[in-house]
N, C-alpha and C positions, 0 to 999 in steps of 0.2 A: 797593217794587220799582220799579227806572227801566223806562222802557220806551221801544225804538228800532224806525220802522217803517223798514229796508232798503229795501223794494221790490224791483227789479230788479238789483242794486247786483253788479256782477260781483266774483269773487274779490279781488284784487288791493285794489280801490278799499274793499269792504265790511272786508278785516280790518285793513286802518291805518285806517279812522274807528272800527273797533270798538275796535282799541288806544287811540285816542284815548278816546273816550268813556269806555271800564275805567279809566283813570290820572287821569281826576278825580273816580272815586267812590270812596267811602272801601274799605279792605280788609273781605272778607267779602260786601259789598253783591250783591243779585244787577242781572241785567238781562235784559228779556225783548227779544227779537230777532224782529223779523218779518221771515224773508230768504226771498224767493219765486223767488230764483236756483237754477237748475236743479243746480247745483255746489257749494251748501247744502251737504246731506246729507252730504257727505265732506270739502267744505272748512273747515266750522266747528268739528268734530269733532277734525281734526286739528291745529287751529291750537289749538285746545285743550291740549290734549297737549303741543304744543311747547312752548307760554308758560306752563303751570302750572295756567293759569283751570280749573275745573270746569264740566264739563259736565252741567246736572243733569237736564235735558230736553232733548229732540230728538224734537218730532214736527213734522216739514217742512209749513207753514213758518215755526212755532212754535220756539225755542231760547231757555233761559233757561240762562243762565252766570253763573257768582258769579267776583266778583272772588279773586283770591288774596290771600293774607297775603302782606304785607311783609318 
């Protein structure tokens, strides 16, 4: 499992380097996300959703998401 610590990392900025980071690990892979942004909880969730990714944990400020299939 990769692991990414966010920090403070606002919306906007946290889910294109998330993008970034998911499209160089292979399909399937998971990644554990440490986002201590207050905006967390709803924004990772949903960007989830949007791009395919699985969300397989959410306990704030803990998020582990698997990449998608190709």
């Amino acid at each position: 499992m990769h692991r990414w610590d966010a920090a403070e990392m606002g919306c906007g900025q946290l889910v294109v380097e998330l993008r970034r980071r998911l499209i160089e690990m292979p399909a399937g892979e998971m990644l554990e996300v440490v986002a201590r942004s207050p905006g967390a909880p709803t924004d990772l969730p949903a960007w989830c959703r949007m791009t395919g990714h699985t969300l397989v944990s959410a306990e704030h400020p803990i998020y582990i998401i698997q990449r998608r299939e190709d």
